[in-house]
C-alpha positions as CSV (number, residue, x, y, z in Angstrom):
1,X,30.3,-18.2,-84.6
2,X,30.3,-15.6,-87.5
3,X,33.3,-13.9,-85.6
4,X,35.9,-17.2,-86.6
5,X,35.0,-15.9,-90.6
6,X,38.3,-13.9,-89.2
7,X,40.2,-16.6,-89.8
8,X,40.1,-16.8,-93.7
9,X,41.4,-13.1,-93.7
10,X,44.7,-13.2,-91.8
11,X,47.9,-13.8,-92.9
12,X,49.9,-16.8,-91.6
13,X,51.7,-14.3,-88.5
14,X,48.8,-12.9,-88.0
15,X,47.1,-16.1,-87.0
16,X,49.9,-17.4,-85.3
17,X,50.0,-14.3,-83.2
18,X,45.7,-14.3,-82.8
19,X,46.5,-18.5,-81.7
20,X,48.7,-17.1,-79.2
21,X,46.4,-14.1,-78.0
22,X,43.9,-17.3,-77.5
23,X,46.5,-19.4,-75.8
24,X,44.6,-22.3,-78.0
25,X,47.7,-24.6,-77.6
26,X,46.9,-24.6,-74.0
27,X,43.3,-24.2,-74.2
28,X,41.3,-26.8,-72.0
29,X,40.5,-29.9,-74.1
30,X,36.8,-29.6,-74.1
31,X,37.4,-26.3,-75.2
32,X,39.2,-27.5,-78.1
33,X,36.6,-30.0,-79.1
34,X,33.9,-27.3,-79.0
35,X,36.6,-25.2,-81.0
36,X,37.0,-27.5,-83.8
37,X,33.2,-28.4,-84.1
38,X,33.2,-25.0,-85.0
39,X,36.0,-24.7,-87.4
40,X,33.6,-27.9,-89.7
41,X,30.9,-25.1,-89.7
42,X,33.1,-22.5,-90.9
43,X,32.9,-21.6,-94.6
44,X,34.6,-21.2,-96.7
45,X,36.6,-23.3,-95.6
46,X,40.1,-22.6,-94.6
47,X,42.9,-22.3,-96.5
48,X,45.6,-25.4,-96.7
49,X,48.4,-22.9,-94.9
50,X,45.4,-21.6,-91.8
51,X,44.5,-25.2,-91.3
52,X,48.5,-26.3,-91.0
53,X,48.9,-23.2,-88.6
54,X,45.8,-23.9,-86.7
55,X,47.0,-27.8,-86.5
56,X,50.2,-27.0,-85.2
57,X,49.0,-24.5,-82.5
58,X,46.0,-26.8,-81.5
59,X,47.8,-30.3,-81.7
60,X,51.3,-30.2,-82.0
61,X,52.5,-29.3,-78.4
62,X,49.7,-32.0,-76.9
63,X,50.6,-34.9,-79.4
64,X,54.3,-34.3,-78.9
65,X,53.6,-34.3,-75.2
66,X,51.9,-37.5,-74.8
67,X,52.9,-39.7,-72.0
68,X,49.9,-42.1,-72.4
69,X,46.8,-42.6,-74.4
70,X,45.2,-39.6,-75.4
71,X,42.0,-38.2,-73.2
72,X,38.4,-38.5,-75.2
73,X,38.1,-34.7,-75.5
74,X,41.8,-34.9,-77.6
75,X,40.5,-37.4,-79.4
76,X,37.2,-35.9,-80.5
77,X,39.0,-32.9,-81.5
78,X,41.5,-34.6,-83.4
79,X,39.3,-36.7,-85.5
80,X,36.9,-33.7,-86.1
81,X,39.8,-31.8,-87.3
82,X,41.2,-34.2,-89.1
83,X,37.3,-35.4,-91.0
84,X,37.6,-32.3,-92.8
85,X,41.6,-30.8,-92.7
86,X,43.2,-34.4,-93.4
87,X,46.0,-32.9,-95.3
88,X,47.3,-30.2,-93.2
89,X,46.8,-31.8,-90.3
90,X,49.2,-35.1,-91.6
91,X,51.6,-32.7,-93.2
92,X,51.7,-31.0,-89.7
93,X,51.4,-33.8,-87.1
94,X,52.4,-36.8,-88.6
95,X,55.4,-35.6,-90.3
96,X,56.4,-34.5,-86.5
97,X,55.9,-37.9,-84.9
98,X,57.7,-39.5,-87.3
99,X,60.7,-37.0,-86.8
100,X,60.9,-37.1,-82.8
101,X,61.1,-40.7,-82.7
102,X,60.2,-41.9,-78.7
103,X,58.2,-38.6,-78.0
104,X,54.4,-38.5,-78.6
């Protein structure tokens, strides 16, 4: 949708705060998939520091929270985001992982 252009133009706290407003961490996980097929269609693309905010708030809290294998929907929204956001998205979630050994 034409109305995610937004998300080029805010500054990280404002995007943190418009995550928030959404309650995307918590968002239902088809939700999220639909989200993120949406963020591939979005151009331009987004910058390195939106993607790594829009990583943590979408990802972080569920990867973290893992207590088994992840559900399809997670990982269809992972791999989208990741097909075209590889960098933030390591530099975000991976770099987590790796610190909160036994979680995730």
């Amino acid at each position: 949708p034409p109305e995610l252009s937004i998300l080029n133009n805010c500054s990280p706290s404002q995007l943190e705060g418009l995550c928030s407003f959404l309650q995307l961490s918590t968002c239902p996980e088809p939700s999220l998939v639909r989200f993120c097929g949406w963020l591939l269609a979005l151009t331009p693309d987004l910058s390195y520091t939106s993607a790594a905010i829009l990583a943590e708030q979408l990802f972080l809290r569920r990867v973290l929270s893992l207590t088994q294998p992840p559900s399809r929907h997670l990982m269809a929204a992972l791999t989208s985001f990741c097909s075209k956001y590889s960098h933030p998205f390591c530099r975000v979630l991976v770099a987590a992982v790796l610190q909160e050994p036994g979680e995730g």
